[in-house]
Rosetta silent file (secondary structure, phi, psi, omega in degrees, C-alpha in Angstrom):
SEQUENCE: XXXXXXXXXXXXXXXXXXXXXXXXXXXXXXXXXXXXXXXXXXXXXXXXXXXXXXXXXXXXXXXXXXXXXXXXXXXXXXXXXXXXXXXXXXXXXXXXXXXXXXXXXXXXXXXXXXXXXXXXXXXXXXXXXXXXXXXXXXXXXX
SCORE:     score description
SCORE:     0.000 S_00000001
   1 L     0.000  132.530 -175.557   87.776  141.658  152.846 S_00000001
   2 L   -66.919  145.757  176.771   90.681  142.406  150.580 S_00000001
   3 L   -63.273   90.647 -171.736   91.976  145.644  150.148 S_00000001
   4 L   -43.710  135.974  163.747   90.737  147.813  147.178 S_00000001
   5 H   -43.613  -54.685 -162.686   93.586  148.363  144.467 S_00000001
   6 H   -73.923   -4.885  164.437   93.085  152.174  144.294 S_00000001
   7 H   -77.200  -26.728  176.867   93.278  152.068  148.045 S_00000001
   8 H   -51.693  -42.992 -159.139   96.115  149.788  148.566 S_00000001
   9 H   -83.602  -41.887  159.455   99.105  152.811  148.556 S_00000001
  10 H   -41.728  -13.856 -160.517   97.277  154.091  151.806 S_00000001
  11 L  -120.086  165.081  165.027   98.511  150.877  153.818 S_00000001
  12 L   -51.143  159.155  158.647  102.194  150.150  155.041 S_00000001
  13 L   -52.699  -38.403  176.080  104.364  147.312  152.915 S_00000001
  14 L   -88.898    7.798 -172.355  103.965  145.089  156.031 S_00000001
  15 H   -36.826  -51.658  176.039  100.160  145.601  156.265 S_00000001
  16 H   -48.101  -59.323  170.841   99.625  141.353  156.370 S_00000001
  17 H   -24.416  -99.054 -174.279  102.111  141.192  158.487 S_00000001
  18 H   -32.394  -78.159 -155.380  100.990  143.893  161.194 S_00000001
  19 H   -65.940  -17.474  171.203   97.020  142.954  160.655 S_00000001
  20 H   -85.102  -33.954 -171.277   97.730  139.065  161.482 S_00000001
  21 H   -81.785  -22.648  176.973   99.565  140.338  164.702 S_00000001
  22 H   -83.340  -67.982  149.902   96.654  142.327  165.876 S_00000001
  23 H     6.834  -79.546  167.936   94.133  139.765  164.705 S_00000001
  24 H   -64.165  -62.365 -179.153   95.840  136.713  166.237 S_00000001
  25 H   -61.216  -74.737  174.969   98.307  137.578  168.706 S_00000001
  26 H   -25.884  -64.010 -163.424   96.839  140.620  170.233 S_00000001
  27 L  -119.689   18.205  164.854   93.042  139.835  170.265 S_00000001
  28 L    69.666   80.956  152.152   93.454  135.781  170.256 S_00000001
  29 L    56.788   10.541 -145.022   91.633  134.594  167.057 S_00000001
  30 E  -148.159  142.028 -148.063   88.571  136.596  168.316 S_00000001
  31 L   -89.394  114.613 -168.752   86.702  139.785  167.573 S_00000001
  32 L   -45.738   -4.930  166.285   87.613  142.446  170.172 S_00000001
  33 L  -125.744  -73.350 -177.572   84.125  143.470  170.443 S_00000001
  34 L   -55.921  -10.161  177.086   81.732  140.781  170.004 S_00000001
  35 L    89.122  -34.282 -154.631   84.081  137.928  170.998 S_00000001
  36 L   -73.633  121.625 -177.854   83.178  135.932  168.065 S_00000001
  37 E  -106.550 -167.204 -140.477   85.843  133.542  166.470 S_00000001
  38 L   -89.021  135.773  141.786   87.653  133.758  163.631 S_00000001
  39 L   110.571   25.358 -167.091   87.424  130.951  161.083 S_00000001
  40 L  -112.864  173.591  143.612   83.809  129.172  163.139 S_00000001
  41 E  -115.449  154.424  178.263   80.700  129.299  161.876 S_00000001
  42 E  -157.523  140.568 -159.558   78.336  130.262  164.583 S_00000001
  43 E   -80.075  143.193 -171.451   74.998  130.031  164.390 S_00000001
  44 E  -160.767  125.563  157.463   73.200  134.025  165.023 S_00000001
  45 L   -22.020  -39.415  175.394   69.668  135.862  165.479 S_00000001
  46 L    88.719   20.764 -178.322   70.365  138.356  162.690 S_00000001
  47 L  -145.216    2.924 -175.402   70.195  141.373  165.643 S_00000001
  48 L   104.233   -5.399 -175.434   74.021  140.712  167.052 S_00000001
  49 L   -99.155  129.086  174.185   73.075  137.905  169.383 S_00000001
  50 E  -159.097 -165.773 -150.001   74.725  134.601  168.494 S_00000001
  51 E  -123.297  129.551  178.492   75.733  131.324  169.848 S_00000001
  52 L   -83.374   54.997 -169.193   78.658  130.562  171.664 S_00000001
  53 L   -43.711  -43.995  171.215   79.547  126.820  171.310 S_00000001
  54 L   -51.935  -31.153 -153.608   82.991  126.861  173.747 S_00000001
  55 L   -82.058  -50.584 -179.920   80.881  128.726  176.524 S_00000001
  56 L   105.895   10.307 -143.610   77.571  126.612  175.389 S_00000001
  57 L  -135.169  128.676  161.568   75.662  130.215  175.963 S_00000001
  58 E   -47.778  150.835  160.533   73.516  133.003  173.591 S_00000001
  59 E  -128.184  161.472 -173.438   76.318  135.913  173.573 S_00000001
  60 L  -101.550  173.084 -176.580   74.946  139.573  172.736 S_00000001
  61 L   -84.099   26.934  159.316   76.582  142.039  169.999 S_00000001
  62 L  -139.207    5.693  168.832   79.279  143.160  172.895 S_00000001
  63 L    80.003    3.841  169.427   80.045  139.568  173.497 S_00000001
  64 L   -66.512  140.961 -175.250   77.983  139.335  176.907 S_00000001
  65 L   -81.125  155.291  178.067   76.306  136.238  177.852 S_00000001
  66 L  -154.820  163.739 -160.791   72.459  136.823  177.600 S_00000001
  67 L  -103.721  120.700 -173.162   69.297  134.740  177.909 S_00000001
  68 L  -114.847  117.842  165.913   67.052  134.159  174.747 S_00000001
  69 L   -88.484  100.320  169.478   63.704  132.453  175.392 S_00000001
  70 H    -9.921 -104.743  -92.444   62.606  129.725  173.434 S_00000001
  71 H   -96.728  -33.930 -162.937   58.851  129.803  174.271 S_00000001
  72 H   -69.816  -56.918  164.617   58.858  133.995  173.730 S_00000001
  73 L  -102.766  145.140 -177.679   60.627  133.439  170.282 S_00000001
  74 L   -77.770   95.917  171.931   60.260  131.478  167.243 S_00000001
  75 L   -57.607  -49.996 -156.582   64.381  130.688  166.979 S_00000001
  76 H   -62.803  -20.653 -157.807   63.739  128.270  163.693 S_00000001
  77 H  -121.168    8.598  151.207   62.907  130.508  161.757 S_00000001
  78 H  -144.637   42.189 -178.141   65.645  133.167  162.390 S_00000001
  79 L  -100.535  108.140 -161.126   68.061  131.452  163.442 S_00000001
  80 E   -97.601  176.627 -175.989   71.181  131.862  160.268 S_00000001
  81 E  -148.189  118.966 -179.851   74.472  130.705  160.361 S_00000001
  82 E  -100.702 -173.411  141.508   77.691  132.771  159.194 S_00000001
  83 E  -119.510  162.280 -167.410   81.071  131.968  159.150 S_00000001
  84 L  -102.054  144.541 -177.832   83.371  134.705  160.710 S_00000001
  85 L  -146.132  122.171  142.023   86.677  136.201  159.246 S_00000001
  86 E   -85.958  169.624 -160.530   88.667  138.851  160.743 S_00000001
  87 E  -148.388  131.920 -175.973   89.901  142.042  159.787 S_00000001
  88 L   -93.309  129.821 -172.953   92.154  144.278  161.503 S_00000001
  89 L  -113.305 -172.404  -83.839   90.387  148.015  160.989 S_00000001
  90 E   162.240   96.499  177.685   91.466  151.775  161.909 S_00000001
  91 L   -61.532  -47.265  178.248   89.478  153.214  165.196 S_00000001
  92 L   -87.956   27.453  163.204   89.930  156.789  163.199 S_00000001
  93 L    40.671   29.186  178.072   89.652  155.391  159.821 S_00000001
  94 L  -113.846  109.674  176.670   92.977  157.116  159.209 S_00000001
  95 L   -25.005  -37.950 -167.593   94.889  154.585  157.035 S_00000001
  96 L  -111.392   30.208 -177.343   98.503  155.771  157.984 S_00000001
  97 L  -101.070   97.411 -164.071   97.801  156.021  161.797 S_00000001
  98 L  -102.528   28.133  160.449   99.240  152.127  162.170 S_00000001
  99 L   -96.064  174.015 -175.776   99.480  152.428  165.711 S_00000001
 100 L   -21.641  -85.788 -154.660   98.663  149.379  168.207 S_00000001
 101 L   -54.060  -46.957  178.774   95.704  151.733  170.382 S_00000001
 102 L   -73.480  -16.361  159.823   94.429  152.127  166.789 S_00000001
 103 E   -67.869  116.350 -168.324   94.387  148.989  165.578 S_00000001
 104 L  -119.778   50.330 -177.095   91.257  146.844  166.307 S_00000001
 105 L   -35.219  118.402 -179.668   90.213  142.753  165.168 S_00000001
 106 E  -139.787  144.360  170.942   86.633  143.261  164.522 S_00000001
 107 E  -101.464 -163.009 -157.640   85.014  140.406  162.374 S_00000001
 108 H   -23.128  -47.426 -170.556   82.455  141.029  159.608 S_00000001
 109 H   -72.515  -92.795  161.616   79.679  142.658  161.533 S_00000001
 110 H    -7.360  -41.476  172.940   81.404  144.611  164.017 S_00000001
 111 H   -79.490  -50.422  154.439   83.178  146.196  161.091 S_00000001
 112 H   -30.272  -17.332 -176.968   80.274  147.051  159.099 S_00000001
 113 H   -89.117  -48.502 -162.326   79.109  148.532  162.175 S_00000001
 114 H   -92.520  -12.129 -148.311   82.192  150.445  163.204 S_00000001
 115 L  -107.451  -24.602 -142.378   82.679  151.637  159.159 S_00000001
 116 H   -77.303  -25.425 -179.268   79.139  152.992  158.857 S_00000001
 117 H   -75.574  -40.477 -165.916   79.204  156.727  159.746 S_00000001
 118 H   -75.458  -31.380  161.828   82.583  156.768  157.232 S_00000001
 119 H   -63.300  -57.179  175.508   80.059  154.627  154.243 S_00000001
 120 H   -54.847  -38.444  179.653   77.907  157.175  154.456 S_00000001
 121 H   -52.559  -51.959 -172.564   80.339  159.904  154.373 S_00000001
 122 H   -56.067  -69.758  166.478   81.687  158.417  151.462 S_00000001
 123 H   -32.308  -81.335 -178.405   78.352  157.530  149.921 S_00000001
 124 H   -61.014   -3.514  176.886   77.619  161.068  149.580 S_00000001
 125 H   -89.967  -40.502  177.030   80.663  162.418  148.448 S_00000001
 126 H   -61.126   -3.518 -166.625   79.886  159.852  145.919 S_00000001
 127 H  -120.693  -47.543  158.998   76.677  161.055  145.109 S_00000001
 128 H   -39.620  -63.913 -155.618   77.507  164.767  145.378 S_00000001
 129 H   -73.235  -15.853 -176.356   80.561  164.449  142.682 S_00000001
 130 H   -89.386  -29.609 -172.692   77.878  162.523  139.853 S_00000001
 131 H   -83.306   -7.935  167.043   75.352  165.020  140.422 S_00000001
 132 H   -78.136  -17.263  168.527   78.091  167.700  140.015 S_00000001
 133 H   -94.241  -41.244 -168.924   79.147  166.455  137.040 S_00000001
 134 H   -73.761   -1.198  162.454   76.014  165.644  134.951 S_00000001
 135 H   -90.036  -21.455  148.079   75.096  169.033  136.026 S_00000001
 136 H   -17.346  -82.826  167.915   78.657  170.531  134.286 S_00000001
 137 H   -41.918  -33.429 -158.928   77.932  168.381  131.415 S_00000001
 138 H  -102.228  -18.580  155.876   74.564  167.872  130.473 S_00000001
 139 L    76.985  170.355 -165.076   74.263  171.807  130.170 S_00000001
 140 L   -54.398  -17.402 -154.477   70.753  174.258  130.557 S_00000001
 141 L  -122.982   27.377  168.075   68.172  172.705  127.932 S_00000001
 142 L   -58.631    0.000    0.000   68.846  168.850  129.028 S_00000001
């Protein structure tokens, strides 16, 4: 996912740079926590469990192999298919801490995952500053 403009001035000048070497080099085309790689489509459960075509094996949402039973579950009818792109993210979510131990290749999921306490955080400062303004604005006999 692309960088928001008002957000961009938070990242280094070399930011591609740096985020391809962690991405590629670093964690090998592949998402340091689920394993999953970058630029496949791989077929997935929709719960973090998805299918590992080099291995031939279900992998779990920590990249572990794990055993899905046919017979238990109906697979056709949840089994989806994504394709995966990495992203290098910020274990502290602090934009100018660029180093290595902080740096992470997580693809889609995994980030949404790791980003989620910091959406919400967000989310509510967003929600807090509109209800602080229409009440400033809209005055006592709105």
């Amino acid at each position: 996912m692309p960088i928001r403009p008002e957000h961009r001035f938070f990242y280094p000048i070399d930011w591609p740079q740096l985020s391809a070497m962690i991405r590629f080099r670093r964690a090998g085309g592949r998402c340091e926590n689920c394993k999953r790689p970058h630029g496949q489509t791989v077929f997935h459960l929709g719960d973090g469990r998805w299918w590992d075509r080099e291995v031939g094996a279900w992998r779990d949402g920590r990249g572990r192999r794990v055993r899905v039973a046919v017979g238990a579950v109906d697979l056709l009818g949840r089994v989806r298919r994504t394709r995966v792109v990495l992203a290098a993210a910020h274990r502290d979510h602090d934009t100018s801490n660029n180093a290595g131990a902080n740096l992470v290749a997580f693809c889609q999921r995994c980030h949404l995952i790791h980003d989620r306490p910091e959406h919400r955080r967000r989310r509510w400062l967003t929600l807090f500053r509109r209800k602080a303004l229409g009440d400033l604005f809209r005055g006592p006999y709105a």
